[in-house]
N, CA and C atoms as a LAMMPS dump frame, in Angstrom:
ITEM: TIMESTEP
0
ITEM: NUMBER OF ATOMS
351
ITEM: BOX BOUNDS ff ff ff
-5.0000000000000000e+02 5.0000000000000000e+02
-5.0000000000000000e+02 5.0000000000000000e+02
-5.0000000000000000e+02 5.0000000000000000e+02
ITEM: ATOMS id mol type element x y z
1 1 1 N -0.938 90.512 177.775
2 1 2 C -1.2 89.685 176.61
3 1 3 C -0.986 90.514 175.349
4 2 1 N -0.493 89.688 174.518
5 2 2 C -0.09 90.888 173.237
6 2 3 C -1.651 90.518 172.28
7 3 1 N -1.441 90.992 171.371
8 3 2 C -2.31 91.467 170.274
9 3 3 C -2.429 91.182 168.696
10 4 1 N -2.783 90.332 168.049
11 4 2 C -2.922 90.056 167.098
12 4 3 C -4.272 90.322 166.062
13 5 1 N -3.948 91.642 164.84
14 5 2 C -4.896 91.989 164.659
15 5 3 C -5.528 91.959 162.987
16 6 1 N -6.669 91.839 162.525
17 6 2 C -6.851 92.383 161.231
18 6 3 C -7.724 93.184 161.063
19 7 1 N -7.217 94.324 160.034
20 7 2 C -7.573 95.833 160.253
21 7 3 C -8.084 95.983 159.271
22 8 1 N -9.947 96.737 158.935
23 8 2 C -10.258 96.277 157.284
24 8 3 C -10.223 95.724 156.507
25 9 1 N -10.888 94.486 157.211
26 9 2 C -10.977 93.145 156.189
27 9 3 C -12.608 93.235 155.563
28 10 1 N -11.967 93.165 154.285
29 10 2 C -13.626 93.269 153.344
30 10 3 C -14.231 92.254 153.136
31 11 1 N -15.416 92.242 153.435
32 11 2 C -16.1 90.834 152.801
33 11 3 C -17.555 91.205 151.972
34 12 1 N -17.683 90.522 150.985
35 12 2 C -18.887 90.821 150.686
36 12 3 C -19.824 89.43 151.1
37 13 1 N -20.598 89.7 151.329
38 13 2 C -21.881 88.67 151.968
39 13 3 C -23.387 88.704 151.675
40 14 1 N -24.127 87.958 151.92
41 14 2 C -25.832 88.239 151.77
42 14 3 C -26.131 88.619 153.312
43 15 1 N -26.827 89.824 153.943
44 15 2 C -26.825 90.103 154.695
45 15 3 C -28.128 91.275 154.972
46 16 1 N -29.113 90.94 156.308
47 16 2 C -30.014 92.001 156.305
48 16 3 C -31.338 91.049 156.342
49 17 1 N -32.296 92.002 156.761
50 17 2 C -33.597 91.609 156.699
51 17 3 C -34.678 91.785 155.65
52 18 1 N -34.051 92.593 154.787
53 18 2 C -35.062 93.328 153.858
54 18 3 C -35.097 92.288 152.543
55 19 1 N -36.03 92.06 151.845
56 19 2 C -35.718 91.402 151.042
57 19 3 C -34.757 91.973 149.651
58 20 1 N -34.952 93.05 149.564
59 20 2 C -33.486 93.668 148.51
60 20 3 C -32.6 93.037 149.244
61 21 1 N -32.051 92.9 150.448
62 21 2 C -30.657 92.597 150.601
63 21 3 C -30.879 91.252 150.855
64 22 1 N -31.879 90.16 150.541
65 22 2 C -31.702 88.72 150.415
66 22 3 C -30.64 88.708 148.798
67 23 1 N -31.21 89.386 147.889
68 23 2 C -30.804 89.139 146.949
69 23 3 C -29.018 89.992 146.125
70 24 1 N -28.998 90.537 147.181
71 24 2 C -27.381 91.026 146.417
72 24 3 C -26.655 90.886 148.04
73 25 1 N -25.613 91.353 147.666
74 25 2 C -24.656 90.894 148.092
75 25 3 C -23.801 92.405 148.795
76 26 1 N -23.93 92.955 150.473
77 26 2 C -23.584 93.731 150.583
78 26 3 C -21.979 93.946 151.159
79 27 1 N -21.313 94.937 151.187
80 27 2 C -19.589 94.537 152.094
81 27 3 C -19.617 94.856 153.197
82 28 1 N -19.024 93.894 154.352
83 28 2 C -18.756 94.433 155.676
84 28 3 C -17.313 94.207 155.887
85 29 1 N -17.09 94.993 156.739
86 29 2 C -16.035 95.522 157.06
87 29 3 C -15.582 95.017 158.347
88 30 1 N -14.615 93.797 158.74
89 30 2 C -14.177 93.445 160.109
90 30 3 C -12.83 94.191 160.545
91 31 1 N -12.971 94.581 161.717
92 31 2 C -11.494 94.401 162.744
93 31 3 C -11.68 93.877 163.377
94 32 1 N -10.667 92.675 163.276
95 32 2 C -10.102 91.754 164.523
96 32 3 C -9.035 91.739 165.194
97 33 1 N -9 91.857 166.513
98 33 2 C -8.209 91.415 167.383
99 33 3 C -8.063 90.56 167.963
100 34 1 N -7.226 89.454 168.392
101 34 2 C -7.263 88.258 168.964
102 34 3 C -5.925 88.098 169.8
103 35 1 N -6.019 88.209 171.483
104 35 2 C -4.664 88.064 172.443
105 35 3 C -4.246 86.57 172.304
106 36 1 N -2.989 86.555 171.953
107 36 2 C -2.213 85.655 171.644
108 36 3 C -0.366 86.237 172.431
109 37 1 N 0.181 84.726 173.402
110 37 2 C 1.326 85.627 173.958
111 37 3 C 2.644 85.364 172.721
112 38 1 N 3.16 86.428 172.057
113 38 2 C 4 85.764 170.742
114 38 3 C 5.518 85.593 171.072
115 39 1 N 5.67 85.635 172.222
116 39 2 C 7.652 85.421 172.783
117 39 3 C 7.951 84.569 172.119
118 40 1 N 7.069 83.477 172.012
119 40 2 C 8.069 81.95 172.047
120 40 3 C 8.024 82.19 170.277
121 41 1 N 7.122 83.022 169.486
122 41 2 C 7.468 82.731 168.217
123 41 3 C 8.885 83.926 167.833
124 42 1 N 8.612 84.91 168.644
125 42 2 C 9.438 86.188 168.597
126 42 3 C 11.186 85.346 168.398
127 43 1 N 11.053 84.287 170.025
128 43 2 C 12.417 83.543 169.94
129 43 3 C 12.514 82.971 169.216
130 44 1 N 11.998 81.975 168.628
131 44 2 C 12.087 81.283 167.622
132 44 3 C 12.14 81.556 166.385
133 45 1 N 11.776 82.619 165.99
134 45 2 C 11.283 83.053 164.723
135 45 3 C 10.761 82.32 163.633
136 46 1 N 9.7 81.203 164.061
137 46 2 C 9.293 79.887 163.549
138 46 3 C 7.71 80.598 163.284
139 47 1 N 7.066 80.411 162.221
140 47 2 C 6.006 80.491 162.161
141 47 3 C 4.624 79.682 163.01
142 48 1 N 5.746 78.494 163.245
143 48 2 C 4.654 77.381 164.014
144 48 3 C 4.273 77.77 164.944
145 49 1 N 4.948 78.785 165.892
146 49 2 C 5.034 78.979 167.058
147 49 3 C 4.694 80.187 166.947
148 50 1 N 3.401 80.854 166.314
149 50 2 C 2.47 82.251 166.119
150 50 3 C 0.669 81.637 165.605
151 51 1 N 0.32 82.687 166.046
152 51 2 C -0.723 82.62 165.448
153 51 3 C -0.658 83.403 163.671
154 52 1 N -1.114 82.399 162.896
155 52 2 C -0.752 82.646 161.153
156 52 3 C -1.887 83.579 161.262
157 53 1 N -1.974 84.552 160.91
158 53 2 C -3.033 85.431 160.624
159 53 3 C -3.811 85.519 159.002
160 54 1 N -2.892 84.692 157.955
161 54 2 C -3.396 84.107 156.914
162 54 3 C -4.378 83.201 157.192
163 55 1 N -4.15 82.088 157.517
164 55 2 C -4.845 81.131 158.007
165 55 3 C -6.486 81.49 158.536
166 56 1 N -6.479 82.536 159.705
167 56 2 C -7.269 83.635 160.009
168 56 3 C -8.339 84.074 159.234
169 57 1 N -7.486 84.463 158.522
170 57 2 C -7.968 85.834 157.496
171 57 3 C -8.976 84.719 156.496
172 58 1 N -8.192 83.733 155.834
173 58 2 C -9.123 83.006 155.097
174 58 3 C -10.325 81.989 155.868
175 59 1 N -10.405 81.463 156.938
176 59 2 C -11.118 80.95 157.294
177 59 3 C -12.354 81.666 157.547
178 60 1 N -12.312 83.182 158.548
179 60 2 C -13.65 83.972 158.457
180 60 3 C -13.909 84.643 156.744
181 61 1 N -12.777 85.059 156.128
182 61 2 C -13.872 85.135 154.923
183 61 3 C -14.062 84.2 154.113
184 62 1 N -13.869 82.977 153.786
185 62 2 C -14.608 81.957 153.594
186 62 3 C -15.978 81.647 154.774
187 63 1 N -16.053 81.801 155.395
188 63 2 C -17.12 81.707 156.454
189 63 3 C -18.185 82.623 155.88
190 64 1 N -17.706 83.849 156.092
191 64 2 C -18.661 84.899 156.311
192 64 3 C -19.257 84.732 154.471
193 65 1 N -18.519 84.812 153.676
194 65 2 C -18.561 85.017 152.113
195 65 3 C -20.271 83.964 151.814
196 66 1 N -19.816 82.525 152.395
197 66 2 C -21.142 81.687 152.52
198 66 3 C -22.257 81.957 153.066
199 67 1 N -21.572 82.985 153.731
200 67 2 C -23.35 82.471 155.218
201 67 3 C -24.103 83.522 154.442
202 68 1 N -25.569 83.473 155.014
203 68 2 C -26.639 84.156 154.539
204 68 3 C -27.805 84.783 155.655
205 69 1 N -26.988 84.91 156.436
206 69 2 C -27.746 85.919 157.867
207 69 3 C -28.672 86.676 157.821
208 70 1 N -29.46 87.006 158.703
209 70 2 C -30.345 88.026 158.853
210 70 3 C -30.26 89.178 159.187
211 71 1 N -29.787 89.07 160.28
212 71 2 C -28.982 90.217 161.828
213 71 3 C -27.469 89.879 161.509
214 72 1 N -27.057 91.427 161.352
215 72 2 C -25.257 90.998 162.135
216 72 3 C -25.222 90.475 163.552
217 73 1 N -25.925 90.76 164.179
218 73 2 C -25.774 90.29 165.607
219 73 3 C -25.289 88.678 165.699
220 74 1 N -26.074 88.185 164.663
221 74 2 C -26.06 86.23 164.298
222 74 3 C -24.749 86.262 163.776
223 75 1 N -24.245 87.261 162.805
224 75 2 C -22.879 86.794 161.963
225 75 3 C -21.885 86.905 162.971
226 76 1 N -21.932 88.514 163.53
227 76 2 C -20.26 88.362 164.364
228 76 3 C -20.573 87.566 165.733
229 77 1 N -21.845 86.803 166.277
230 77 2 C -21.427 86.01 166.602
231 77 3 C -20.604 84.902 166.637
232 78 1 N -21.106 84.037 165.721
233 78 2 C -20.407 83.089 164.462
234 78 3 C -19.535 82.997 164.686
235 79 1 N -18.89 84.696 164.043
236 79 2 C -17.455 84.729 163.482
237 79 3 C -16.786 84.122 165.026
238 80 1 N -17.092 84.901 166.141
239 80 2 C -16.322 84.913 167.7
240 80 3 C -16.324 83.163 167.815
241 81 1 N -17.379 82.736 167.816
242 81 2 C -17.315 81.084 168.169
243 81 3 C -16.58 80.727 167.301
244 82 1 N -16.145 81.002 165.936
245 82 2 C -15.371 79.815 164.959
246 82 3 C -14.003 80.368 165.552
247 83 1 N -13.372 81.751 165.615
248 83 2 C -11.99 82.27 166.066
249 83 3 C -11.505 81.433 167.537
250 84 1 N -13.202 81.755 168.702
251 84 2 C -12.29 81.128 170.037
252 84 3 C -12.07 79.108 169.994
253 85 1 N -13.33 78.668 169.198
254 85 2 C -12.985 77.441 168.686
255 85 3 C -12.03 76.94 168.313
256 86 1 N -11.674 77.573 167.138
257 86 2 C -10.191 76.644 165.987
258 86 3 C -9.125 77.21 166.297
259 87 1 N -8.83 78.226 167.107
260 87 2 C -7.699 78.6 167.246
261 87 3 C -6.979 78.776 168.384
262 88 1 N -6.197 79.216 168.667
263 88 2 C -5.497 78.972 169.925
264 88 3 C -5.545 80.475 170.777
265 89 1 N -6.778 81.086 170.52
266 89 2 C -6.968 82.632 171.507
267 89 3 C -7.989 82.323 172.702
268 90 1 N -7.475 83.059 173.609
269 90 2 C -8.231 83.346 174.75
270 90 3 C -9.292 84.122 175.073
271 91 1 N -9.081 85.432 174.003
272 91 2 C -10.067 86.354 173.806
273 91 3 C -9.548 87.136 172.51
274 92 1 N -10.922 87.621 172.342
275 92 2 C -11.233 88.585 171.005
276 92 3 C -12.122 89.201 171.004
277 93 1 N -12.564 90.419 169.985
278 93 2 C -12.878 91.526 170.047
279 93 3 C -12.627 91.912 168.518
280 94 1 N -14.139 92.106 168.419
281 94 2 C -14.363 92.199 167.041
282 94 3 C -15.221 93.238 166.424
283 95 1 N -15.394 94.644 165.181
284 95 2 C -15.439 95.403 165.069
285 95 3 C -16.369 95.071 163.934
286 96 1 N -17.679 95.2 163.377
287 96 2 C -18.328 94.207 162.05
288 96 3 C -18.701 95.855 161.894
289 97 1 N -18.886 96.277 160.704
290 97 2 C -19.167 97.53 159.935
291 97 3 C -19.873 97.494 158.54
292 98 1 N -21.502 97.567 158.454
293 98 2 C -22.171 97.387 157.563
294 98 3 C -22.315 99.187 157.187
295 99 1 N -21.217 99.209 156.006
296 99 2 C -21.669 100.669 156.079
297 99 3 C -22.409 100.929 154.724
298 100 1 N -23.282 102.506 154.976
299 100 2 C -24.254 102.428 154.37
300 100 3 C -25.637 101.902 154.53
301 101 1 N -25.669 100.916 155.871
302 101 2 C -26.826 100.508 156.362
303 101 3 C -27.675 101.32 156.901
304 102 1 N -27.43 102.66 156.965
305 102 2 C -28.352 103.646 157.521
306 102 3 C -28.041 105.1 156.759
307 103 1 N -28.766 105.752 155.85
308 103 2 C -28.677 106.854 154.923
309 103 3 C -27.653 107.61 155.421
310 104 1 N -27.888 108.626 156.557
311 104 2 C -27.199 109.694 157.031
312 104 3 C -26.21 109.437 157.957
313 105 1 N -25.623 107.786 158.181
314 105 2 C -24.386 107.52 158.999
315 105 3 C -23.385 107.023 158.169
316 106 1 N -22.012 107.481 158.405
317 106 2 C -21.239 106.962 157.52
318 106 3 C -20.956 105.533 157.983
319 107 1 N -20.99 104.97 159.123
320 107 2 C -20.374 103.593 159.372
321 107 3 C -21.641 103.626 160.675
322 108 1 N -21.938 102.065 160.496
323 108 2 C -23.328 101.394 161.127
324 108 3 C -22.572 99.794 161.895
325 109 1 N -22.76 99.166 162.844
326 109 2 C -22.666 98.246 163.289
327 109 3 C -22.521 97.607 164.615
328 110 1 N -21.268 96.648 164.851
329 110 2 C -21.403 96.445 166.304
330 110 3 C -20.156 96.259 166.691
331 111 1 N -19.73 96.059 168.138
332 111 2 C -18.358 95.737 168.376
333 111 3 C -18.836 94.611 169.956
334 112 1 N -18.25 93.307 169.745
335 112 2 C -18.296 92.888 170.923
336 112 3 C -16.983 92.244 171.491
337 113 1 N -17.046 91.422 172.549
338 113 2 C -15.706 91.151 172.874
339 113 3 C -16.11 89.918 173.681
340 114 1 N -15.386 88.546 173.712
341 114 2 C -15.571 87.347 173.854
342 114 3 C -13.996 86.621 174.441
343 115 1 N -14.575 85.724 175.328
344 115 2 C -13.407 85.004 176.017
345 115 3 C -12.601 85.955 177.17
346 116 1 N -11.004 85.514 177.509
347 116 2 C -10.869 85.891 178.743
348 116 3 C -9.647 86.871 178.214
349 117 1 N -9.157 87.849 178.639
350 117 2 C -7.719 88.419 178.222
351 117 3 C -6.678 88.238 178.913
């Protein structure tokens, strides 16, 4: 299965348990991957026939930009159900990076992986 990916995608969001972070607005950091097989767009060279990774790209950060979570655990859930939902992937695997969420680590978060490959 090939690979379709976005690499440091910024979002800023309301995010966290603390009440400082009810009120501003912190950035996380996604990589996504999503297996998609791309021959038939490769032959074609038709956009219809790919997964648009624009399309993608704006739907989770419009998503994420709104929501107002507690736990990342709740967001990159989310994110996995709206990707294997609306789109045409089998599986994904996703990289959420709240950095700065912990003093002395440079990068804090989670990585899970959803659906079939």
């Amino acid at each position: 299965m090939d690979i379709i990916f976005l690499g440091g995608l910024e979002i800023d969001t309301v995010i966290g348990i603390y009440e400082w972070e009810r009120s501003i607005k912190q950035k996380i950091i996604l990589d996504i991957e999503m297996a998609f097989d791309i021959r038939r767009a490769a032959a074609t060279d038709d956009i219809a026939h790919t997964l648009d990774y624009k399309t993608v790209s704006d739907r989770v950060v419009g998503f994420v930009e709104a929501s107002e979570f507690y736990l990342v655990e709740t967001l990159i859930e989310e994110i996995a159900k709206i990707l294997l939902g609306e789109f045409p992937i089998p599986w994904v695997k996703i990289t959420l990076n709240k950095k700065g969420a912990i003093s002395r680590a440079r990068d804090v978060g989670i990585i899970i992986e959803r659906g079939q490959k």
